[in-house]
MARBA-371772 format. One record per residue: residue number from 1; residue in three letters; chain; y, z, x of N, C-alpha, C, CB in turn. Coordinates in steps of 0.02 Angstrom, whole numbers. Atoms other than C-alpha are relative to their C-alpha. Glycine has a CB too. Layout:
BEGIN
R nr rest kette nyy nzz nxx cayy cazz caxx cyy czz cxx cbyy cbzz cbxx
R NUM ALA A Y Z X Y Z X Y Z X Y Z X
...
***
This chain:
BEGIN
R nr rest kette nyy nzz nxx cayy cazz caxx cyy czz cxx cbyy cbzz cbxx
R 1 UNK A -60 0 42 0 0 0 62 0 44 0 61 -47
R 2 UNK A -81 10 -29 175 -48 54 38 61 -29 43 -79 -29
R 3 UNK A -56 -55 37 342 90 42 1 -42 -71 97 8 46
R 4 UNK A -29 32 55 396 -31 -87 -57 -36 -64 47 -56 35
R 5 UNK A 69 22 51 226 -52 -196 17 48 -64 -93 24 41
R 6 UNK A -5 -57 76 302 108 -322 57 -42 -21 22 105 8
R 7 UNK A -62 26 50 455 8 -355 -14 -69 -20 77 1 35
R 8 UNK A 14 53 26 357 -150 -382 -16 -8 -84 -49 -17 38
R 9 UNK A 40 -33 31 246 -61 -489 56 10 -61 -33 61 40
R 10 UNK A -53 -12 45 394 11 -592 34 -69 -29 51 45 37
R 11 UNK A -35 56 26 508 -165 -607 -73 -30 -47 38 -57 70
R 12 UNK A 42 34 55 333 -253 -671 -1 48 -78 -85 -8 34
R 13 UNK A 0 -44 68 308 -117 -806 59 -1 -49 -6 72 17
R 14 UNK A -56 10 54 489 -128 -860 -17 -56 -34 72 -8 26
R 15 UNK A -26 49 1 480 -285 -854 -59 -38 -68 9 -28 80
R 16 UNK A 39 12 59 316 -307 -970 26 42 -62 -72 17 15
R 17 UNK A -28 -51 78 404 -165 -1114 52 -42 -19 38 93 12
R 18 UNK A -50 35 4 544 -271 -1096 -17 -64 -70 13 -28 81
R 19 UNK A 25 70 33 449 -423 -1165 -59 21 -34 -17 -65 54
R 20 UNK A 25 -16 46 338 -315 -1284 51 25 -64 -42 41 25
R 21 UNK A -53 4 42 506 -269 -1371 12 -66 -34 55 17 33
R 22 UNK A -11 78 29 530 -470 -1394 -52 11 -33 2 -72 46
R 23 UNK A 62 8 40 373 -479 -1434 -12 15 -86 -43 44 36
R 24 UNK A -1 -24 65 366 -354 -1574 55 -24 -67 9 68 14
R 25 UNK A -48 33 27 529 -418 -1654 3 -51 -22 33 -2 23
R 26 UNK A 4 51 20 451 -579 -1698 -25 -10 -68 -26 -26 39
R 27 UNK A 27 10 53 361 -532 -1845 -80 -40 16 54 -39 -42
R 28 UNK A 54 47 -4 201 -623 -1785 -96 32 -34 4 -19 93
R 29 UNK A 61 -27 26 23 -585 -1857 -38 14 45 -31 -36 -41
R 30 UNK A 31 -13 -57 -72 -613 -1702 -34 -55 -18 -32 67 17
R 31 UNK A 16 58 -8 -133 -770 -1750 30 -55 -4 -34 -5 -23
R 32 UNK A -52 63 18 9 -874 -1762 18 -23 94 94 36 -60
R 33 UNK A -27 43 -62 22 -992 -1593 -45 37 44 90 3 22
R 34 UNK A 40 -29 -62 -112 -956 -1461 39 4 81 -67 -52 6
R 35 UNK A -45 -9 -81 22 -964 -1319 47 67 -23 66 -87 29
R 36 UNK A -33 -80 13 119 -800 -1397 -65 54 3 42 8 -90
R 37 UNK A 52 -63 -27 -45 -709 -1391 -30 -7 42 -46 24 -34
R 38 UNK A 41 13 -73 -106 -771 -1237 54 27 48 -21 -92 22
R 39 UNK A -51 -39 -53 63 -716 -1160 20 63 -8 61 -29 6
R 40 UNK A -12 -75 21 73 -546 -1254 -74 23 72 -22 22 -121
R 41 UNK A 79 -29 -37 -114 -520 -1154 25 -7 52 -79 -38 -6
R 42 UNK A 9 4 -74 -59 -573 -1000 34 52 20 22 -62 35
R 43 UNK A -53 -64 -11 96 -442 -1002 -38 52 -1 57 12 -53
R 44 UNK A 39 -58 14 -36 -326 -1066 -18 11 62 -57 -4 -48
R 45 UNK A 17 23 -68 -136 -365 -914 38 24 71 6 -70 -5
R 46 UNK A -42 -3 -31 7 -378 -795 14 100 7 54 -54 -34
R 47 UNK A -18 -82 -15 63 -176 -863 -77 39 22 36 42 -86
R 48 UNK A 79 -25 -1 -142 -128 -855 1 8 91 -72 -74 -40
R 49 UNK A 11 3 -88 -135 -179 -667 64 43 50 6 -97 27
R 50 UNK A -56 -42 -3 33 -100 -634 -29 78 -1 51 -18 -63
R 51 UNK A 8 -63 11 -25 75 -695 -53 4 24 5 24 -58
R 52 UNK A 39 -49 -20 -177 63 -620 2 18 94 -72 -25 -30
R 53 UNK A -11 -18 -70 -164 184 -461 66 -6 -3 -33 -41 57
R 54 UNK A -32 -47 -17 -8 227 -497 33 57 57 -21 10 -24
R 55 UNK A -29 -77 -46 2 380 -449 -17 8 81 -43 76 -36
R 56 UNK A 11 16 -81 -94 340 -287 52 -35 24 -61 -42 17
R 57 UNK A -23 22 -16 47 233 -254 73 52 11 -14 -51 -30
R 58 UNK A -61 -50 -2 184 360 -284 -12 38 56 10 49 -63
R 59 UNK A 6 -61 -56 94 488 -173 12 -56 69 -96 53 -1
R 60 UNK A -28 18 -75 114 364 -35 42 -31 28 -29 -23 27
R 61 UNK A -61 -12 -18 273 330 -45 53 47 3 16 -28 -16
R 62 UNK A -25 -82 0 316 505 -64 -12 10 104 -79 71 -71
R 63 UNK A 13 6 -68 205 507 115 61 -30 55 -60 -43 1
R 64 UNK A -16 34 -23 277 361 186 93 39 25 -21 -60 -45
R 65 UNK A -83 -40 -2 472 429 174 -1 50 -1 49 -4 -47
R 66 UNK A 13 -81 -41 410 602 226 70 47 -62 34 -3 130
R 67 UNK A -37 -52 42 503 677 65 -8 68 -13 0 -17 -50
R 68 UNK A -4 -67 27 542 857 73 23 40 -37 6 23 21
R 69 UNK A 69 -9 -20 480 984 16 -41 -33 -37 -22 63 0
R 70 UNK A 61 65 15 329 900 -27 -38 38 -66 -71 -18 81
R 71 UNK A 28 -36 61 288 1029 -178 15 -30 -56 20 66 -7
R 72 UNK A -22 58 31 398 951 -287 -46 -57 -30 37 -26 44
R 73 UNK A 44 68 -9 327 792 -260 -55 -8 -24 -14 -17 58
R 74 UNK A 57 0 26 161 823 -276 -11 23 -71 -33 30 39
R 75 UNK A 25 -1 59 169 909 -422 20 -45 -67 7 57 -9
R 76 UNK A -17 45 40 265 778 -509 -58 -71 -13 68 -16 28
R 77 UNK A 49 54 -5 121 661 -471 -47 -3 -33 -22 -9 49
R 78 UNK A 54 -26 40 13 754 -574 32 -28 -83 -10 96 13
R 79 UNK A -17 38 85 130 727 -747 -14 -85 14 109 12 -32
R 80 UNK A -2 78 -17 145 531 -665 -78 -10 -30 15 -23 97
R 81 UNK A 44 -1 6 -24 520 -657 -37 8 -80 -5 35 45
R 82 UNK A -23 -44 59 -63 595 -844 18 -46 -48 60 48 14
R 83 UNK A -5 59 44 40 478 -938 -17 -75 31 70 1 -26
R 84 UNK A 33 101 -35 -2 319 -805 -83 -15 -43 -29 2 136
R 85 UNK A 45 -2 7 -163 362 -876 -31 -7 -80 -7 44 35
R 86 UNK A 13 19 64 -146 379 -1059 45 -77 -27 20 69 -43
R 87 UNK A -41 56 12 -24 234 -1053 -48 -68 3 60 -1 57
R 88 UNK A 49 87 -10 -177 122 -974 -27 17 -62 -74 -19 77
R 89 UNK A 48 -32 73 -277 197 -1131 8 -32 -65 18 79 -21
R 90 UNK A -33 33 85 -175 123 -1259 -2 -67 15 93 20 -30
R 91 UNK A 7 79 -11 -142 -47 -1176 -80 -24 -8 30 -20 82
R 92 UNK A 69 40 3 -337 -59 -1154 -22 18 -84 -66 34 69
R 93 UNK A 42 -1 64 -372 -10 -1320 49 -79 -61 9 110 -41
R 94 UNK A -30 53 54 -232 -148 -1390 -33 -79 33 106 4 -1
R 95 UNK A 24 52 -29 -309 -276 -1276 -61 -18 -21 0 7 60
R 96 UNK A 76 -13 23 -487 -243 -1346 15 -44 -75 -29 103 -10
R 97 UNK A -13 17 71 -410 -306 -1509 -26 -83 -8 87 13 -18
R 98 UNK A 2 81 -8 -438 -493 -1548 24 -33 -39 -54 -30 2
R 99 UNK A -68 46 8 -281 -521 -1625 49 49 32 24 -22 -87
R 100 UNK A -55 -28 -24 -132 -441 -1560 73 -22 -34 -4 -16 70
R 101 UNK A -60 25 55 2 -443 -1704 56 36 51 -4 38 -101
R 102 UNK A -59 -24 -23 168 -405 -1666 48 99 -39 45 -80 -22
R 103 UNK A -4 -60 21 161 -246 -1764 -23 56 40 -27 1 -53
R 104 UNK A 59 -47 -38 9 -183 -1667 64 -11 84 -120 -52 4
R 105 UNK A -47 -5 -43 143 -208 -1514 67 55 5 19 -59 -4
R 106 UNK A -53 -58 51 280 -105 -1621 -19 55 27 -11 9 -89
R 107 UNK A 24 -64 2 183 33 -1633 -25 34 83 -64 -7 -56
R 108 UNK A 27 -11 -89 98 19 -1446 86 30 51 -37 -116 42
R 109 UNK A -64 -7 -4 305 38 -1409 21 69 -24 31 -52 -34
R 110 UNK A -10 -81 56 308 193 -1518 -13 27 33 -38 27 -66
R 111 UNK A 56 -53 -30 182 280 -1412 46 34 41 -69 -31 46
R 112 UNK A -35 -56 -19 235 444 -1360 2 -20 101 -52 83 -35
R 113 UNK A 43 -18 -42 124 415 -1223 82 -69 62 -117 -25 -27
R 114 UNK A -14 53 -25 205 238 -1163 106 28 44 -16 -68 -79
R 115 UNK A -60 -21 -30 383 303 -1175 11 52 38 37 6 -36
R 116 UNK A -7 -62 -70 353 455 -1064 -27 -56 51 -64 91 -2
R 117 UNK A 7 20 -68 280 343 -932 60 -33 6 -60 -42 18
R 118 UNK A -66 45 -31 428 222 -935 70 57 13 27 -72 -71
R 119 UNK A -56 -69 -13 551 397 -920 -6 11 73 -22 81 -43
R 120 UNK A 15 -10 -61 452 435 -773 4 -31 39 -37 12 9
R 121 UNK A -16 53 -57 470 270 -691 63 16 11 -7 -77 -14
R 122 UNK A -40 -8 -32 645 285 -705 24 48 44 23 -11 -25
R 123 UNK A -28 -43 -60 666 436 -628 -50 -1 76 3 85 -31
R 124 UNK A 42 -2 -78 535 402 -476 36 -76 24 -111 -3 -5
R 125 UNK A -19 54 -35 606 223 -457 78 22 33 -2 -68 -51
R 126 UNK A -74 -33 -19 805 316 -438 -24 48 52 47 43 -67
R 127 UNK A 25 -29 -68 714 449 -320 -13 -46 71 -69 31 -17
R 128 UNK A 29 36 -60 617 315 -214 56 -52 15 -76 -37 -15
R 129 UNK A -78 77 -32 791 185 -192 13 77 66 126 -31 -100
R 130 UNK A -26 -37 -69 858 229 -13 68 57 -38 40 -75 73
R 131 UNK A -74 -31 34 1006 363 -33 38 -12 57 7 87 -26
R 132 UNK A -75 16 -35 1179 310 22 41 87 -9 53 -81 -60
R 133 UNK A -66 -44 -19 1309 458 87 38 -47 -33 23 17 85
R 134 UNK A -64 19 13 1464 404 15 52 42 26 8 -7 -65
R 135 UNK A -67 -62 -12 1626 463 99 25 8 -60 69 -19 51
R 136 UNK A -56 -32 41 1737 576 -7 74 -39 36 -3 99 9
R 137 UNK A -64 23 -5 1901 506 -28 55 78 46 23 -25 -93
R 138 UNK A -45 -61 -26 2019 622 86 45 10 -69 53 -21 77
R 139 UNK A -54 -24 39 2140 733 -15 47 3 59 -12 70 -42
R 140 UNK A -51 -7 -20 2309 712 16 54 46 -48 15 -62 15
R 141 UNK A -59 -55 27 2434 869 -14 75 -44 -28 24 60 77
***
């Protein structure tokens, strides 16, 4: 795993919720146009592979950039971990389906589960960006 494999990890995942929001918003049944449900699956897919290992990926960019202290960290890896885990749970159980309406997307969006992992990305992807010092503007009397 590369430093930069947790913030890959994170942009794909947005980036599939992103385009399960479209998705859902279409009104579609799940059998209307085999290229909208062949591309809902692939996103599926796409977030499935994303979340899995996770959290193995976090812990080693936690490693990698020697972030202290390392208690913290670790134990945050454990909630990560947790919902990365019920998050794959739901995608594999909407993937199992053999239609994929745009409702059954809705609701997959709903999930408690889904929107705590995407919370957690953002705050591990804002942790793991480099941090910039910024000078303070001098005060002048």
């Amino acid at each position: 795993m590369t430093p930069d494999d947790i913030s890959a990890r994170c942009a794909t995942i947005e980036e599939c919720y992103e385009f399960f929001l479209a998705y859902a918003g279409q009104g579609l049944n799940g059998d209307e146009g085999s290229h909208s449900s062949g591309e809902v699956r692939n996103f599926l897919r796409r977030a499935a592979e994303a979340l899995s290992g996770l959290a193995e990926a976090y812990a080693a960019a936690v490693k990698e950039r020697n972030l202290q202290p390392a208690e913290p960290y670790n134990a945050y890896m454990t909630v990560l971990d947790a919902d990365a885990r019920a998050s794959l749970a739901a995608i594999q159980l909407v993937l199992a389906q053999a239609t994929i309406s745009s409702q059954l997307i809705d609701n997959l969006n709903a999930s408690i589960h889904l929107r705590a992992l995407l919370t957690d990305l953002f705050l591990v992807d804002e942790i793991m960006k480099p941090q910039r010092i910024q000078a303070k503007p001098a005060i002048t009397a």
